[in-house]
N, C-alpha and C positions, 0 to 999 in steps of 0.2 A: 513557649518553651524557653529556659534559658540555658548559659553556656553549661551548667552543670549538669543537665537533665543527660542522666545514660539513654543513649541514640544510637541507631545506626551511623555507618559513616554517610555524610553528605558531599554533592557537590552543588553548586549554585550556577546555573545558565541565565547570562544574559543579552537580552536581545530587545529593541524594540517591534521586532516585527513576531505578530501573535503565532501565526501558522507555523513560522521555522522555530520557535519555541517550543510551541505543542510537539511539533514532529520529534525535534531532538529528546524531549522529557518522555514519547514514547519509546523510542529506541532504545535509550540508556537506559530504562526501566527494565526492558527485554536484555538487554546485554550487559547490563552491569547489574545482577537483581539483588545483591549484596548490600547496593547503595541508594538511600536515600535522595530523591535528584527532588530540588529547590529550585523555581525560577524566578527571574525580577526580570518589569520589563522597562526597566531603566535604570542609570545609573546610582540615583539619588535611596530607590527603593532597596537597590543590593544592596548598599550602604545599612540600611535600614534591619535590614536580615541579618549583616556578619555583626552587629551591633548586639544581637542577642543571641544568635545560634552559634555553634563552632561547626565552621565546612575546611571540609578538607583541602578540594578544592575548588577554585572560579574559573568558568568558562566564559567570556566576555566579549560579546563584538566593543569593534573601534567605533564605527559609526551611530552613533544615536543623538538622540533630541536634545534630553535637557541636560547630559553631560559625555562627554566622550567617553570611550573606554580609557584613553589615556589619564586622562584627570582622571576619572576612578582609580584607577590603579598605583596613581601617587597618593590618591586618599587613605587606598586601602594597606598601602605599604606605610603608611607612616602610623596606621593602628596596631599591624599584625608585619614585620616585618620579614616572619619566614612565612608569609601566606604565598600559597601555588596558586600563582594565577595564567589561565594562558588566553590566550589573547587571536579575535578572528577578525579578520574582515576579507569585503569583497575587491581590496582596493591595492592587491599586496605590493609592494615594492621593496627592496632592498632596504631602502633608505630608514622605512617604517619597520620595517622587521627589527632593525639594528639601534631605532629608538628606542622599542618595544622593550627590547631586552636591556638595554640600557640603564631601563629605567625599573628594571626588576620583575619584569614579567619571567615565565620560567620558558614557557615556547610562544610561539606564534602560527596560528593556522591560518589561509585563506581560504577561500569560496569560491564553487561549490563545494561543500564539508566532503571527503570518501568517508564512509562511516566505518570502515573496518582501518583505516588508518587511523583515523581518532578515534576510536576508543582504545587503540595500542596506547595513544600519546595520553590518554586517562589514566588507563593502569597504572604507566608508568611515574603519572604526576602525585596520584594517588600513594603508590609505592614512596615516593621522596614526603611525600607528607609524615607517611606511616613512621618512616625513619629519623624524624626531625620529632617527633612528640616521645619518641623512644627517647632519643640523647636526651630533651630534656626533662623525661620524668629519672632516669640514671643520674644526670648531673646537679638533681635536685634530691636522689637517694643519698649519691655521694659528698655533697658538702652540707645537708644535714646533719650526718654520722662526725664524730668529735676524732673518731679512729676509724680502724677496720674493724666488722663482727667476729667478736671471740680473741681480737686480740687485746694483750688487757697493758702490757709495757705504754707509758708514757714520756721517754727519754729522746733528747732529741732524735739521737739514733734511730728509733720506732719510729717518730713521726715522721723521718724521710721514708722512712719503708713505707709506711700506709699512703703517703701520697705517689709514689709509685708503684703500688699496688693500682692504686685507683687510677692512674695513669693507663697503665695497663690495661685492668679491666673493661676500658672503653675502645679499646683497640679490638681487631682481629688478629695480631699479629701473634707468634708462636714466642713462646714465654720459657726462658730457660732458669728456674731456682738451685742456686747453689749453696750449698751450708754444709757444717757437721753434722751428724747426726744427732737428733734430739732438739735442731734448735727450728725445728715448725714446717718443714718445706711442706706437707702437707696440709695442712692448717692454713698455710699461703695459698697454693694453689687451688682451695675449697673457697678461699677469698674473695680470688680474682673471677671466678665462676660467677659465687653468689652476687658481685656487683655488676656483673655483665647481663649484655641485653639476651644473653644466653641460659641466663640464672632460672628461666623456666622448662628448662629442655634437661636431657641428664650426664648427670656427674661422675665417671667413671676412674676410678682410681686401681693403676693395676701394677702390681709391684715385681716389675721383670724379673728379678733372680727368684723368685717363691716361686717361679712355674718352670718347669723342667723343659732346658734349652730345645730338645725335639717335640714340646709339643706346643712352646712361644708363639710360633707362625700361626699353628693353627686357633689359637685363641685370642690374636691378634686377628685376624684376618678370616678367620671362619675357614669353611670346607662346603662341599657338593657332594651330594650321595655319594657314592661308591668311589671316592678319594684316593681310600684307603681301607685297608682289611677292619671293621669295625664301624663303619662312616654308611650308618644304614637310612641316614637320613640330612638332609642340608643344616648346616650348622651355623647359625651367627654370629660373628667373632664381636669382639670387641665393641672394634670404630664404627661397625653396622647397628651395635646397640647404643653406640653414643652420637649418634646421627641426628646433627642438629643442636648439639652440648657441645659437651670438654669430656678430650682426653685424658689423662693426668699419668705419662711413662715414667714410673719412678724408678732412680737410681737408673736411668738410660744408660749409666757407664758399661751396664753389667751385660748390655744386649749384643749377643755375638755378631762379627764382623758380618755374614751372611746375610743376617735380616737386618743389617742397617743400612743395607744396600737396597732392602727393597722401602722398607721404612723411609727411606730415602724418596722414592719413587712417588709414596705415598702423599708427601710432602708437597713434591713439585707438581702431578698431578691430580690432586686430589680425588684419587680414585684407587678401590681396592682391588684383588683379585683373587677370589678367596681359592683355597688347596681345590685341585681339581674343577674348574670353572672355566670355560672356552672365552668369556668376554670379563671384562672390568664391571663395576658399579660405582658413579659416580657418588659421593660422599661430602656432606656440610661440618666439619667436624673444627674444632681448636681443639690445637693440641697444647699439650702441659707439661715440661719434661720436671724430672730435680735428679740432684746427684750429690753427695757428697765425694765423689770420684775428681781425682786431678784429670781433667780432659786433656789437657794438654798437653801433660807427661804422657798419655794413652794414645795419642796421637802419631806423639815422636817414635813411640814401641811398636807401632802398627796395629794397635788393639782398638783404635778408636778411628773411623773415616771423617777428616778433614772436613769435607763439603757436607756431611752431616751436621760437622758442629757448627758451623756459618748458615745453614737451615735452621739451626734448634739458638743459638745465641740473640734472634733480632731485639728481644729483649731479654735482659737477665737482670735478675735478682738476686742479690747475694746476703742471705741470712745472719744476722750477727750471730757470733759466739753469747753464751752469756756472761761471759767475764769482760765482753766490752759493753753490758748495758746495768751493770751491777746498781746502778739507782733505782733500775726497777725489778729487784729485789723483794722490796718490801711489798711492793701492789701483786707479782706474780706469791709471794707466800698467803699471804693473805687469803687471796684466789683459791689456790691449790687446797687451802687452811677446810675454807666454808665447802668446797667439793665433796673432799672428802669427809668432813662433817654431816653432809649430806646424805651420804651411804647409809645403809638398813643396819641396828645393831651397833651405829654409832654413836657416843655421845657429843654434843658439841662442846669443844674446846678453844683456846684462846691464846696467843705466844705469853710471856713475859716480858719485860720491859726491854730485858737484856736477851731475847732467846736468838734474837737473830745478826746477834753481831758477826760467830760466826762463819756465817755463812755470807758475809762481805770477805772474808778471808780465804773462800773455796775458790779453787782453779776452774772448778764444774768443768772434767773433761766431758762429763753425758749432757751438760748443758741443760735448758729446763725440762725436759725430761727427766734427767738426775734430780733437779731441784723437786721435782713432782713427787719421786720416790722418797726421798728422804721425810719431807712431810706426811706421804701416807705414813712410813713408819712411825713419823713420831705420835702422828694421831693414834695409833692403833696400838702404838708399847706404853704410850701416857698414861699411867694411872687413874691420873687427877683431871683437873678441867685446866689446867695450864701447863703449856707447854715451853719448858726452857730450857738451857745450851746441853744439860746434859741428854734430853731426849733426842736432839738432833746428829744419828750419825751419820759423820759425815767420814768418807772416803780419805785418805793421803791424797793429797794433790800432786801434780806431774812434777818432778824437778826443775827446779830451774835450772837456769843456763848453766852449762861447766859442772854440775853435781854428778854424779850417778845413781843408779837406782838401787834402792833398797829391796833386795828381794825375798826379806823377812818381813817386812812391813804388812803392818795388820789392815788390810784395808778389804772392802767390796770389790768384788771382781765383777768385772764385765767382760763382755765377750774380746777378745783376741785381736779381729779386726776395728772394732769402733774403738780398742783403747788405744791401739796405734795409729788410728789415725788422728786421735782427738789429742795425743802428744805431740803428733806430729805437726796440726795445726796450733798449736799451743805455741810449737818451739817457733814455727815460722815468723808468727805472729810479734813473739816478743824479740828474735832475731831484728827484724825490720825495725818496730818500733825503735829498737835499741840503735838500731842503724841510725835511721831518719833523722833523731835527735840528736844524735853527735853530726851529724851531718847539717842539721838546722834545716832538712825539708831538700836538702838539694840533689835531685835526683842522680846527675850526672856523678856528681861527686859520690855519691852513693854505692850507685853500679861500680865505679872505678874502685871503691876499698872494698866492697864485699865480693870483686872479681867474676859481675854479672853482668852481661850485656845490658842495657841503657831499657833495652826495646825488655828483655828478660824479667829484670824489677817493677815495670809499668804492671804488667800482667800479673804479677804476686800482689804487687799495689790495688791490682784492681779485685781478683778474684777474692782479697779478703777484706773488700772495702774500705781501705784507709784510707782516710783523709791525710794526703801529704801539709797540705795550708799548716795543719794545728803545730807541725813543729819548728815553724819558719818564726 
């Protein structure tokens, strides 16, 4: 057989003594019947076995004839350097244990074997193997990939994001995405799923203001028969169908104070308690938050709990606008272009030389989402097989600084909330900017002309990911 051949999992027993060999390869056969068990009755021959087969792990006495287990074990580690090997003999001493491991064993047993103790210490050696082929078939999905799937921006700006995306994705840790709306937070967090070792389990995306605040809990967190007037039957919430996945709480700004308390709970224990239920159920879950909500404004108002947000923040993500990644412009119209050309009943089309100048010149308060729409239109009101500036309509863009608003202006309306906020980060944005550069990057000096605390401008700085360096 060679290392490629699909197998069971193996482990390799070695020993020179035939009867404690036979015995253990009966045992483990009974107790571990999952696993393939290999023996060699020496050194030189285990050698001879991890040379063609892949085992999980080695089980090794110290003592033998034509090579120690020691010297094996520096053989074996200088071929296969995450190999689990654990290591027995009849001879134990301190001295040797602390060699042992020293030298890259993962445990050390002595003799006579308890057999319900070691096969604990298998399982578990086994288990560190399992996890060690996971990283690196992940770390070998993720620096294959040139980007992330489905993201198509190539500007440096992107490529920081994808590599902490894929940072991320390798973690367990609770993932906070922040952005406007329109500029991917979902798209991100479907990202960070699909690159994880979790990408085979399920993906649940639940967008907390679209469920009415009274019945939040209960689709979060499930119910038990007779709950409630209607509750004729146990009910599985959420986190209990994404058991073993990702959560993904979108717009978490929006979840009222009551269930962030328990959400909260949720967090620290990882266990649920569904409406009407006498005990908890423990739960495997990543959670995923996004927001384009200021938490921090929500915080100071009482709208938001503090030790929530330092639960949901271990890592965050902050979404470009697309008016900071306008080079990739042209690769997202493109995209959007062949999509929607795509569609049933459409013909395919082509820009003009000039059709997308501009749209370097759009504010894009909706961001590529905006950008999305505009293309479908122009695809769909095109006459012809190309499309140029005059099929592209595009919106009035936000005022700039010190103007005010035209409120004859002919433009696409969007909804109420997303236009004030997408002005509103607009304004900040070029506020700061505007700052920075008269300032030359210097934060202090910064805070002290725009009359913000030092600690105040860090977190604007941060929340909408500027780079201070570019204006020094």
């Amino acid at each position: 057989m060679n290392k490629n051949d699909p197998s069971p999992t193996r482990i390799l027993l070695v020993d020179d003594e035939p009867d404690l060999l036979s015995g253990l390869k009966r045992s483990f056969a009974k107790r571990l019947p999952d696993v393939n068990v290999l023996t060699a009755a020496s050194g030189n021959e285990a050698l001879d076995i991890l040379s063609v087969q892949d085992v999980a792990l080695v089980l090794m006495d110290i003592m033998m004839g034509d090579m120690d287990g020691l010297e094996a074990l520096d053989r074996i580690r200088s071929n296969a350097p995450d190999q689990t090997v654990i290591l027995m003999t009849g001879y134990g001493t301190i001295e040797l244990a602390v060699d042992a491991i020293r030298r890259g064993a993962w445990d050390f047993v002595t003799k006579p074997l308890e057999l319900d103790n070691l096969t604990r210490i298998l399982q578990k050696g086994l288990e560190r193997s399992r996890l060690i082929e996971e990283n690196k078939e992940l770390r070998s999905k993720i620096s294959s990939a040139g980007s992330v799937p489905e993201f198509i921006g190539q500007s440096p700006t992107m490529q920081r994001l994808y590599e902490t995306i894929k940072t991320s994705a390798t973690s367990e840790y609770t993932v906070l995405i922040r952005g406007a709306s329109g500029t991917g937070k979902e798209l991100c967090a479907r990202a960070i799923h699909r690159l994880s070792p979790r990408s085979a389990k399920p993906f649940i995306m639940v967008n907390c203001p679209a469920i009415p605040e009274n019945l939040l809990e209960s689709e979060l967190f499930g119910y038990s028969k007779g709950a409630f007037t209607g509750a004729d039957k146990d009910h599985a919430g959420l986190f209990s169908l994404a058991n073993g996945g990702t959560l993904c709480l979108d717009e978490i700004g929006d979840i009222p104070v009551n269930l962030q308390t328990k959400l909260l709970r949720v967090l620290q224990e990882q266990e649920i308690k569904p409406l009407g239920a006498d005990t908890s159920t423990k739960i495997d879950v990543r959670i995923i938050a996004s927001t384009n909500a200021d938490l921090e404004k929500k915080i100071t108002e009482g709208k938001f709990r503090e030790d929530l947000y330092y639960r949901l923040e271990v890592l965050t993500l902050h979404m470009p606008p697309l008016i900071e990644i306008t080079e990739d412009i042209p690769l997202l119209a493109n995209f959007f272009l062949k999509k929607a050309g795509a569609e049933p009943n459409v013909s395919e089309k082509s820009f003009s030389e000039t059709a997308l100048t501009p749209l370097f010149q759009h504010n894009w308060p909706g961001n590529i989402r905006e950008l999305q729409n505009v293309i479908r239109r122009a695809v769909l009101f095109c006459p012809g097989s190309v499309i140029d500036q005059k099929h592209l309509k595009l919106g009035t863009p936000p005022p700039a600084l010190g103007t005010t608003i035209n409120q004859d202006a002919d433009k696409e309306m969007i909804p109420y909330k997303e236009a004030k906020e997408s002005c509103l980060d607009s304004f900040t944005r070029q506020y700061v900017h505007r700052l920075l550069k008269q300032c030359n990057g210097n934060i202090s000096q910064a805070a002290r002309l725009s009359d913000l605390t030092r600690a105040a401008l860090q977190k604007i700085i941060r929340r909408y990911d500027i780079d201070g360096n570019q204006f020094r």
